[in-house]
ZAMARGU-4260 file (C-alpha; in steps of 0.2 Angstrom, whole numbers, plus 5000, padded with zeros to 4 digits):
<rodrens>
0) 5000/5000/5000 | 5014/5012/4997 | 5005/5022/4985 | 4995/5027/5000 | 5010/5036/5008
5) 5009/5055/5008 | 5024/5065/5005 | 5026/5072/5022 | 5041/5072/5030 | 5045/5074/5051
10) 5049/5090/5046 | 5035/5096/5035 | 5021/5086/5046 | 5026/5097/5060 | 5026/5113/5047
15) 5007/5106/5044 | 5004/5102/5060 | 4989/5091/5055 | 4976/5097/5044 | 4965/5105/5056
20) 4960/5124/5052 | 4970/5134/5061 | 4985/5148/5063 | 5004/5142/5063 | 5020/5147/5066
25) 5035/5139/5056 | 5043/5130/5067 | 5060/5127/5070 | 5068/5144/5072 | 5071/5157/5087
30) 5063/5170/5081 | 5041/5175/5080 | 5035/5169/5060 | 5021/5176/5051 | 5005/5162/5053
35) 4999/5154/5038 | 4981/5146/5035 | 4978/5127/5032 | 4963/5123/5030 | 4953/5103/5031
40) 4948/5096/5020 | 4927/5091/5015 | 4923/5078/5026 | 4940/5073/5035 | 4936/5062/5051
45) 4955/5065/5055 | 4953/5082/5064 | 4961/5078/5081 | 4976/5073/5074 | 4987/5057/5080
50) 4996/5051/5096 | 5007/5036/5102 | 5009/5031/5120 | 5019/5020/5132 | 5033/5013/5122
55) 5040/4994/5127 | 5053/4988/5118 | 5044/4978/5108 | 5029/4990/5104 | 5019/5005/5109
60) 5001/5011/5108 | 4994/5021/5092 | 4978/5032/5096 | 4964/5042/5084 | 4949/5048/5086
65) 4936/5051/5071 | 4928/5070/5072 | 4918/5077/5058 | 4915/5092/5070 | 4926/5092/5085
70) 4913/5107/5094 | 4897/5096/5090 | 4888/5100/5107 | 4884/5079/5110 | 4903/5075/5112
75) 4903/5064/5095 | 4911/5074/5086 | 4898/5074/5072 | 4900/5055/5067 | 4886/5045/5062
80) 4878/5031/5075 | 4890/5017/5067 | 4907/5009/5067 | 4919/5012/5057 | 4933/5003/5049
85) 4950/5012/5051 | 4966/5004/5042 | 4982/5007/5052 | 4999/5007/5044 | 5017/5007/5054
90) 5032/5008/5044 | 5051/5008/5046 | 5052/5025/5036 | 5042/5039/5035 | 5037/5041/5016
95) 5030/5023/5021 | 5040/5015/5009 | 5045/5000/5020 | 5029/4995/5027 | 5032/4986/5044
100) 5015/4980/5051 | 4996/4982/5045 | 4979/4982/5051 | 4962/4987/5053 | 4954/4993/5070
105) 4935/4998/5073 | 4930/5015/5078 | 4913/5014/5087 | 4903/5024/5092 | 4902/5022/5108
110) 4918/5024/5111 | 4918/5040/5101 | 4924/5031/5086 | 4942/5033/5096 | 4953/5021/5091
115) 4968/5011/5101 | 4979/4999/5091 | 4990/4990/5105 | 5006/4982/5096 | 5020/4969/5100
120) 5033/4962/5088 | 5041/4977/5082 | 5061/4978/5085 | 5067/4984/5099 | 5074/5004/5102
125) 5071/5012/5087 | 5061/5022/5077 | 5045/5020/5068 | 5031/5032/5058 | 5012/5028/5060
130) 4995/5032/5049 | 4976/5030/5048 | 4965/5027/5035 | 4946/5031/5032 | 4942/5030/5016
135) 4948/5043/5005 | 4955/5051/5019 | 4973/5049/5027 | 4979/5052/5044 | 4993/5065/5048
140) 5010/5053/5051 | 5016/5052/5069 | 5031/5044/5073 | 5033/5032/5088 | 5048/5022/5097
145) 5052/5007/5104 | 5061/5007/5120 | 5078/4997/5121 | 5078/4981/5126 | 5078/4977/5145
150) 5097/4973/5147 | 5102/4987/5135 | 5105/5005/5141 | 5103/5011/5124 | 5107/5029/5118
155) 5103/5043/5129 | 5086/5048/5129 | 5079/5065/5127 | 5063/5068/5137 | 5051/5083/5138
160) 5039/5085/5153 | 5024/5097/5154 | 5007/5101/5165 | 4992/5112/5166 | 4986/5117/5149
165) 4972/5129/5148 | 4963/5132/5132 | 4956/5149/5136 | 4972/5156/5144 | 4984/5156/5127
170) 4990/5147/5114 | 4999/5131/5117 | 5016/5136/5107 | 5025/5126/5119 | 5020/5112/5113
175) 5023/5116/5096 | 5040/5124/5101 | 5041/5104/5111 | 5039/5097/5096 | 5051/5106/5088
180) 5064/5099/5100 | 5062/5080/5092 | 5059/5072/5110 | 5061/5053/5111 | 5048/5053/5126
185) 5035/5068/5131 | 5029/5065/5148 | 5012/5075/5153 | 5009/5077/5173 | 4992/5082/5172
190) 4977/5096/5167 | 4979/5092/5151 | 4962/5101/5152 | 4952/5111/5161 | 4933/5106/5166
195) 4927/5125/5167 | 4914/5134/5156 | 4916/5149/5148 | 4925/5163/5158 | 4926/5156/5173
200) 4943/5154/5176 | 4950/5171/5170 | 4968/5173/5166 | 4978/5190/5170 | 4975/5201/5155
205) 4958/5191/5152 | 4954/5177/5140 | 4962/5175/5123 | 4949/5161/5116 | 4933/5151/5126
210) 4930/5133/5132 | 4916/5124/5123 | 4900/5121/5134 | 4895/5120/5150 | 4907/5115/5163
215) 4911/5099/5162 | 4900/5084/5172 | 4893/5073/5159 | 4901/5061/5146 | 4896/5071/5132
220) 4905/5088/5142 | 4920/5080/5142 | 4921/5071/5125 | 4917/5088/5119 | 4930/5096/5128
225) 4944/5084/5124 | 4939/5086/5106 | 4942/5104/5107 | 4956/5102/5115 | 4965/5088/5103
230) 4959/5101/5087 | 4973/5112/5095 | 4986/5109/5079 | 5002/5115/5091 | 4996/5101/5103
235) 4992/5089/5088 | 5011/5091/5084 | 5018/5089/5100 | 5006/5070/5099 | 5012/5066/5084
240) 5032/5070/5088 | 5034/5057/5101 | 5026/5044/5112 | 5015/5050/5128 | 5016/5043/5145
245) 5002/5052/5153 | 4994/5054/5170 | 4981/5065/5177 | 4979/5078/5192 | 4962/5088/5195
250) 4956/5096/5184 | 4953/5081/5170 | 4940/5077/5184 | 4937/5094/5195 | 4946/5106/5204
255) 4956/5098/5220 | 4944/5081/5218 | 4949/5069/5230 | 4942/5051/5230 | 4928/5052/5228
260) 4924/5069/5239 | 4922/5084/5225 | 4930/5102/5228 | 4918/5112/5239 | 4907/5121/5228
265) 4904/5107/5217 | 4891/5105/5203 | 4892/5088/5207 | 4891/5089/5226 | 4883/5073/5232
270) 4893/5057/5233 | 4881/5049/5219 | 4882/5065/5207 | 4903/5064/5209 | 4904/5045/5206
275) 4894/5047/5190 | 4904/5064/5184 | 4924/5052/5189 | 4917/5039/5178 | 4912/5049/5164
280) 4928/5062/5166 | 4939/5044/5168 | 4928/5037/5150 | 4932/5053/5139 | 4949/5051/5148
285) 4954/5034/5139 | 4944/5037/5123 | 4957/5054/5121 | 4972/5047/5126 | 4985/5035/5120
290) 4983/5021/5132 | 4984/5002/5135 | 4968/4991/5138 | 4976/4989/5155 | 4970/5009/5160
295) 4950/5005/5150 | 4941/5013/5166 | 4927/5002/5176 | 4915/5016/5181 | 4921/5026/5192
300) 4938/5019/5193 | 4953/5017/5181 | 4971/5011/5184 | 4981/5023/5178 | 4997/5023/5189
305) 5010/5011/5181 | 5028/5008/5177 | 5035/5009/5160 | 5057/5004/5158 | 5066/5009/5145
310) 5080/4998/5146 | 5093/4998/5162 | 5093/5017/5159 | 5078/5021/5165 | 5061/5016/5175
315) 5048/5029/5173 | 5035/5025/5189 | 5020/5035/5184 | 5007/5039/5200 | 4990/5042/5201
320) 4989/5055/5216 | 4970/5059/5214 | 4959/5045/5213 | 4967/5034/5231 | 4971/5051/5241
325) 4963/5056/5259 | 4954/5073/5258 | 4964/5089/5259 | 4968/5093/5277 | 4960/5109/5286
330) 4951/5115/5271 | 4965/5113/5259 | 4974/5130/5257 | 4991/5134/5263 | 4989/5129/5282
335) 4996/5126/5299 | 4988/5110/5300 | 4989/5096/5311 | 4983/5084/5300 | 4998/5086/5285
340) 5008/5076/5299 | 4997/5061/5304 | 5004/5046/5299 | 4987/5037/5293 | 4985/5050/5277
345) 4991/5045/5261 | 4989/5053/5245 | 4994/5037/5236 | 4982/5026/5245 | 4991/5007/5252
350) 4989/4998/5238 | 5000/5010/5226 | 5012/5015/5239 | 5017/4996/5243 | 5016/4995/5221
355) 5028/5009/5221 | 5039/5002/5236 | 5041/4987/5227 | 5046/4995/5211 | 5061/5002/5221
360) 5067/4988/5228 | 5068/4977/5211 | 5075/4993/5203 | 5091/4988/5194 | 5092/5007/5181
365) 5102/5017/5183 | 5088/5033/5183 | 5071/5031/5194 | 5061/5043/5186 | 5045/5045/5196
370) 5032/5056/5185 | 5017/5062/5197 | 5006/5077/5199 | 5010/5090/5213 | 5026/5098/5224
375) 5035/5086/5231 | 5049/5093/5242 | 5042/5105/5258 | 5037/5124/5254 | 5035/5133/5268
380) 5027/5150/5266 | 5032/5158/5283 | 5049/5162/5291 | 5048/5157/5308 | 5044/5145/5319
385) 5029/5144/5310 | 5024/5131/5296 | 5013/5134/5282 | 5011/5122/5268 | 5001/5117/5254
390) 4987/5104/5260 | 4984/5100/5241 | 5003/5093/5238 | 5014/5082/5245 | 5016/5092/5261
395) 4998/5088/5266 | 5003/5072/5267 | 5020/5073/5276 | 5024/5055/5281 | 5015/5049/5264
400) 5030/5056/5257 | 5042/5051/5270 | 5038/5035/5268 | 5041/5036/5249 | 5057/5045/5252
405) 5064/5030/5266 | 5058/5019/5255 | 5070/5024/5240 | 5085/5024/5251 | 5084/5009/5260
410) 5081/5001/5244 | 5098/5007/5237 | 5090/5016/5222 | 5104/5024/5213 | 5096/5039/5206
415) 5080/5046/5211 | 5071/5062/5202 | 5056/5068/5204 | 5045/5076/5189 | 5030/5088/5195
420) 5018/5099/5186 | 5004/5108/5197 | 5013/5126/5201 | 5011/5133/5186 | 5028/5138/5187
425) 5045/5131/5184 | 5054/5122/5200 | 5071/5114/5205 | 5072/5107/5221 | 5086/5097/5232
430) 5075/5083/5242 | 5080/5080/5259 | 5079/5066/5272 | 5073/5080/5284 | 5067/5097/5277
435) 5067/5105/5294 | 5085/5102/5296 | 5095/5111/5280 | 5112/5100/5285 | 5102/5083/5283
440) 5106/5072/5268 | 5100/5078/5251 | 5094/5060/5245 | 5083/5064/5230 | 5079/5077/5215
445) 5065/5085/5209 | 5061/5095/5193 | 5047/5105/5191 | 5037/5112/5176 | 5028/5127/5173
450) 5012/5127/5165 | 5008/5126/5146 | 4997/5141/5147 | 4988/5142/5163 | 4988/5158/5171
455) 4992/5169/5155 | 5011/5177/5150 | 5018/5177/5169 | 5034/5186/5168 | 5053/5182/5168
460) 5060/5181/5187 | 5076/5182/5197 | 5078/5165/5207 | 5086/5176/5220 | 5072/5186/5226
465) 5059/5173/5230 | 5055/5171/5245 | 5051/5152/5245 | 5069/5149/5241 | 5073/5159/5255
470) 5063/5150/5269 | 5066/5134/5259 | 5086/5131/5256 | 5083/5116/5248 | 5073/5126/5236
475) 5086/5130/5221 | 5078/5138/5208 | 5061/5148/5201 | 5053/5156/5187 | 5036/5162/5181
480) 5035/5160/5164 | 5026/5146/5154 | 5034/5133/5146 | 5042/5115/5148 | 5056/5105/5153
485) 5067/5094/5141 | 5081/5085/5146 | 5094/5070/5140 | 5097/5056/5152 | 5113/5046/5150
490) 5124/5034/5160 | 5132/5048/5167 | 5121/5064/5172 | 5103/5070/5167 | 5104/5087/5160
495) 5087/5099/5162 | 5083/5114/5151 | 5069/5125/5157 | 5062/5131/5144 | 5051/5147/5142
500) 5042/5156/5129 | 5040/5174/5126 | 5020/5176/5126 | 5005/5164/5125 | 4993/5176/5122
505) 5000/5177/5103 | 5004/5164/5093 | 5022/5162/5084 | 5032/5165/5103 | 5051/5160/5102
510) 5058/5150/5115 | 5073/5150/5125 | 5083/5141/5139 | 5080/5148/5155 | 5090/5139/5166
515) 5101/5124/5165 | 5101/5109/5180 | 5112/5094/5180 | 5111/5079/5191 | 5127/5067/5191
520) 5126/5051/5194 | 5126/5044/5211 | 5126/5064/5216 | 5108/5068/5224 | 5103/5086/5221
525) 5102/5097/5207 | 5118/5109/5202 | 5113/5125/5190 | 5127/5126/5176 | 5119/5142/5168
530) 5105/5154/5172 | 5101/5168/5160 | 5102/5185/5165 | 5087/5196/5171 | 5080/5209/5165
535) 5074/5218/5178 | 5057/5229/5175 | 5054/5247/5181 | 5045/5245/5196 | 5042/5247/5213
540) 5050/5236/5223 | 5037/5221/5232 | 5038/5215/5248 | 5043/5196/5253 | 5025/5192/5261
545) 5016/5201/5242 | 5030/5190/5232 | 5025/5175/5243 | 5004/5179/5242 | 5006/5183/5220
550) 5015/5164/5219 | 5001/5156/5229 | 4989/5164/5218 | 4996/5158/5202 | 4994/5143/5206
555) 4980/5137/5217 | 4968/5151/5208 | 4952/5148/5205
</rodrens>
């Protein structure tokens, strides 16, 4: 079926970034482009694009979804009520001349028409392009990889990680600027939407573009809302650039959800309304992501925390901190509050925690990557005697995480890391065996990345002057911009580029390296090898306590 094979290379795929209608930027240079307009064509189903997931060395996980009409108010994307056969095609190159496996897969309608081909067989730790069919109509081409076999360190890997991507607050350039990178492995930490309707959640400078719908509690809200979100062409490149490992935080569901108790507020506030809205968040879920049958959701629950090795370099242990957790302590907030310390609260729930444990203690890689939602390492907000800490992250469940922590060093692991979204800021951190005590061993890393768009431009920062990095030593670096962090992991060190972009309220933003983190093998902690310079605004000076109250804003708002 060669003759099928469009003339699309990696490079002019991402150009096209799918053949949605849309505005986008030439990639692949520093400097703002002038848009151009691409138009779909009549009556293509392909209008969310393409994604691969979970790599194994033997395979991955190809995903599409069949939308006439991504905004069709029903969820359905304006299919018909009836399956339909989609031909999938994998190949060795990427004009499709060597075709290496072939199929057909059925999109049905109650699923969406999504589509999730789960393959084995293919050779291990290299690369591989991937289409759909329909007829007359042809995918976009992703490309996917294999990992490297299990007793093979393979080549170092590049890795991009992001969070917290909301539609109405600007454009999601940094996944096209992502894409641009050529990551082997995109990792995303969580809100990869937002359950709001229109206006609700305002950005500082106001809203540049509007959710779909009413906020979010059936199944049809949130297939339309995933459909809105995948027609996005800069999110439709970052898909198809790489495979996806995926995990979500809150707002796939609600705001702050926990269990099965909802955010206070809720439009689903009884326990009956909540369990129907999880199950219908956790359905759309699947249908949009590129996922094994192993995460298909029962109801109201989905397994969705797993481990993923790529070779001896690396063990990605991916966490579900949501759906197992113990309410918010005190009201949630940045508290004083007994209960972050009680030593029956967990935010992993037994069951994972003991999964996660054991995962350490059969470790044998060199890199134990652990990709979850929200901060890890203590932040304290108050000098002082004093302690004031979120109730919504890992603080709120103090010897949750201490547990954790004991657990990776009495298991030897070799290198711990940490990966984290939430914040809606970039993060490095040093992760201690006591955070109270700033001489105690650093025994972990963590990393830490801003949002994709959430919360609007924010602005360039000096690590120096936030205060959190004062009252928190083991705190190391900061900065408000939006963005996301790629980094190569080899035998030796694992570099980190945070990366920011200019704006997110126009389209077309350059990027650029903010700061640069290492971590050496065998050498806990992170070590800055290049900051780049502030430029400090006119302004009048702010105090600690209004830096401190802005930060908390940014990221617990609304």
């Amino acid at each position: 079926m060669a003759e099928l094979a469009r003339p699309l290379s990696r490079r002019s795929f991402l150009v096209a970034g799918g053949l949605t209608a849309g505005v986008l930027a030439v990639p692949g240079i520093a400097e703002a482009a002038a848009p151009r307009l691409r138009t779909a064509a009549p009556g293509d189903p392909f209008t969310l694009g393409v994604a691969s997931g979970d790599p194994a060395p033997d395979g991955f996980v190809l995903w599409t979804r069949l939308a006439l009409d991504p905004h069709a108010e029903d969820g359905l994307g304006g299919m018909p009520a009836k399956s339909v056969q989609v031909k999938w095609e994998v190949a060795t190159d990427e004009k499709f001349k060597r075709i290496e496996r072939r199929g057909t897969a059925t999109a049905r309608p109650e699923a969406a028409h999504s589509v999730h081909v789960e393959l084995k067989g293919l050779r291990h730790g290299r690369d591989y392009w991937y289409r759909f069919r329909t007829g007359d109509h042809v995918s976009p081409v992703g490309r996917a990889l294999t990992a490297p076999r299990t007793d093979s360190f393979g080549s170092a890997l590049t890795m991009a990680f992001v969070s917290c991507a909301q539609y109405e607050h600007g454009y999601f350039t940094s996944y096209r600027r992502l894409a641009e990178d050529h990551p082997d492995l995109v990792l995303h930490l969580g809100d990869y939407q937002y359950e709001y309707k229109k206006g609700v959640y305002n950005s500082t400078g106001g809203n540049i573009r509007d959710h779909d719908g009413p906020e979010t509690v059936t199944l049809a809200n949130y297939r339309q809302r995933h459909a809105q979100y995948k027609s996005d062409i800069d999110l439709q490149a970052a898909h198809a650039a790489a495979p996806w490992l995926v995990v979500f935080d809150d707002h796939e569901v609600e705001n702050n959800w926990a269990g099965y108790i909802p955010e206070e507020g809720s439009d689903t506030p009884t326990y009956e309304a909540f369990r129907a809205r999880r199950a219908a968040a956790f359905q759309a879920y699947y249908e949009n992501m590129p996922l094994r049958r192993s995460s298909i959701p029962h109801g109201p629950d989905i397994q969705i925390y797993r481990r993923v090795r790529w070779g001896k370099l690396a063990n990605f242990h991916m966490l579900d901190t949501r759906q197992f957790r113990d309410d918010q302590g005190c009201g949630d907030g940045y508290k004083d509050c007994p209960e972050a310390t009680d030593p029956k609260r967990s935010i992993t729930g037994d069951a994972q925690e003991k999964w996660l444990l054991d995962g350490f203690r059969k470790s044998g890689a060199r890199w134990d990557v652990i990709g979850q939602q929200v901060f890890f390492a203590q932040r304290d907000n108050t000098a002082g005697p004093v302690k004031k800490t979120s109730m919504d992250a890992w603080d709120g469940y103090a010897a949750s995480r201490d547990r954790i922590t004991k657990g990776w060093v009495d298991a030897g692991v070799r290198n711990p890391v940490v990966l984290t979204g939430d914040v809606h800021a970039h993060w490095a951190s040093d992760l201690k065996a006591n955070y109270d005590d700033p001489d105690s061993a650093t025994v972990g890393s963590e990393l830490v990345c801003s949002s994709i768009s959430t919360t609007g431009d924010g602005a360039d920062s000096d690590p120096a002057s936030q205060p959190f990095i004062k009252i928190n030593p083991h705190l190391k670096f900061y900065n408000n911009q939006r963005g996301y962090v790629l980094t190569k992991i080899g035998k030796e060190e694992m570099k980190a580029d945070f990366k920011t972009v200019a704006s997110v309220r126009t389209q077309g933003s350059p990027v650029s390296t903010k700061a640069t983190f290492v971590i050496e093998d065998r050498v806990p902690g992170v070590k800055q090898t290049y900051l780049r310079p502030y430029a400090a605004p006119k302004m009048t000076a702010k105090s600690d306590q209004s830096v401190i109250d802005q930060t908390i804003r940014n990221e617990t708002q609304p």
